[in-house]
N, C-alpha and C positions, 0 to 999 in steps of 0.2 A: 091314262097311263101310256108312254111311249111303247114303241114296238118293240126295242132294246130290251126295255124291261117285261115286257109281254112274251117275251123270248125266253130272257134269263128264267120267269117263272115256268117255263115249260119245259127246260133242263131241270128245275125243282121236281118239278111232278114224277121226269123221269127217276129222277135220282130214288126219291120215298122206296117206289116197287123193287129199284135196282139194291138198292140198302137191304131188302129184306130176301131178292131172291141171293143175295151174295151170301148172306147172314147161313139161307139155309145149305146152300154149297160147303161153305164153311163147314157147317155143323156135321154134313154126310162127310166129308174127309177126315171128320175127326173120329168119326165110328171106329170103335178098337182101340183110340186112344188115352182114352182116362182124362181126356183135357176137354176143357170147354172152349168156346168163342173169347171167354173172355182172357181164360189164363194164355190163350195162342197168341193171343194181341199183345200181351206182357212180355211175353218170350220174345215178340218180334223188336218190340221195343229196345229190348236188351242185346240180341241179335244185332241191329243195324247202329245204336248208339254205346253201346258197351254200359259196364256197370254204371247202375244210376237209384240214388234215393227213390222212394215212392210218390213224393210231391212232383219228383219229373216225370216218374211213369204217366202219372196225373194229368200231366198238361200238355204231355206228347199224345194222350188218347183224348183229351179234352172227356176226360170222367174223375170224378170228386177222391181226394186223397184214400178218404174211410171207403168205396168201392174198391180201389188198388190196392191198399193194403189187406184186402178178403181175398183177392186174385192171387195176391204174391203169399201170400198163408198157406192158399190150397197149393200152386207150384210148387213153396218148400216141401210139404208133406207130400209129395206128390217125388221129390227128388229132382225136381225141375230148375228149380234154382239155389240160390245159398246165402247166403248176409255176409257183409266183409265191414271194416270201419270206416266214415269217414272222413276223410282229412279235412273236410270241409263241415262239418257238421258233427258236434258228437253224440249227440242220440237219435239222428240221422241215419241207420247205417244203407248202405249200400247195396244193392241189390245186383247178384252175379247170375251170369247161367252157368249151369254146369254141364259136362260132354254131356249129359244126356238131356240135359235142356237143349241143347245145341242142337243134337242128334235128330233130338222131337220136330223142332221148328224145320230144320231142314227139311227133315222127311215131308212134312207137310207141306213146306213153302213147293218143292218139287213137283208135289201133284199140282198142285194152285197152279206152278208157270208152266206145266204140261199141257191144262185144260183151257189156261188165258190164253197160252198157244195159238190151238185148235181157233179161237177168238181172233187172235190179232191177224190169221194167215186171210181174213177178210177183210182188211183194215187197211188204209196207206199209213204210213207212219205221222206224214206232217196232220192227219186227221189226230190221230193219236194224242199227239203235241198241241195240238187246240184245244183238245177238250182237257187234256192237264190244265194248260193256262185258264179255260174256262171257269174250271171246278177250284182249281187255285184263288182266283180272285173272288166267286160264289164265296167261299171259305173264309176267306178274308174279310170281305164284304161285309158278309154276316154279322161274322162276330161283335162287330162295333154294337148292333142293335142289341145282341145277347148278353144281357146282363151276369156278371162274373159269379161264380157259385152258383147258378142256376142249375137244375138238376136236368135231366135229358135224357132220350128215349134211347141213349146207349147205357143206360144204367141198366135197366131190363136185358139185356146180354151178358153180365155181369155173369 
């Protein structure tokens, strides 16, 4: 095996621990909330892309349609989100946040860039920008080998 890739696998390694201690950070910010990891991810989805079907929530979290539409079930009853029609689809429909979906994510997202904060004031920025690029191509990379509809250990955050 090249060094290159003796490398990339040791950003892996990193990554497994950081996935899960992120996971738990997440979940202590959520204390109070009535949401989970997964419905947060839903919200943010919708947050940063605006209304979208549930096959796109899907494929923007890379987790299977039938896990997203149990997320966006609990959001609704939760008063998190809302269904609209879509003009693209008709029994498709549309998946919206509403101010208090809005309200929810924010509030959370806030604590998340207060604490990654406290993180980055250790950081240069162009370090920053490498490991995007890094974890960006990792991602990419990947996927080719990951066969489509495979199930994956983000379903378990569900």
């Amino acid at each position: 095996m090249s060094g290159e890739a003796e490398q990339l696998y040791a950003v892996l390694r990193y990554v497994r621990p950081l996935h899960l201690v992120a996971a738990r950070a997440v979940t202590h910010a959520l204390a109070g909330e009535h949401v989970t990891m997964g419905v947060r991810a839903v919200l943010e989805v919708l947050s940063g892309q605006g209304a979208q079907p549930v096959p796109a929530i899907g494929r923007a979290l890379s987790m299977p349609r039938q896990v997203v539409q149990r997320l966006c079930d609990q959001a609704l009853e939760l008063g998190l989100v809302d269904t609209a029609p879509n003009p693209a689809h008709r029994r498709s429909r549309l998946i919206t946040l509403t101010d208090a979906g809005r309200a929810a994510f924010e509030r959370l997202h806030a604590v998340e860039l207060r604490n990654l904060g406290e993180i980055a004031a250790d950081l240069a920025p162009d370090d920053v920008a490498a490991a995007l690029r890094v974890l960006d191509a990792l991602t990419t990379g990947l996927a080719r080998f990951a066969p489509a509809g495979a199930s994956t250990v983000t379903e378990e955050f569900a």
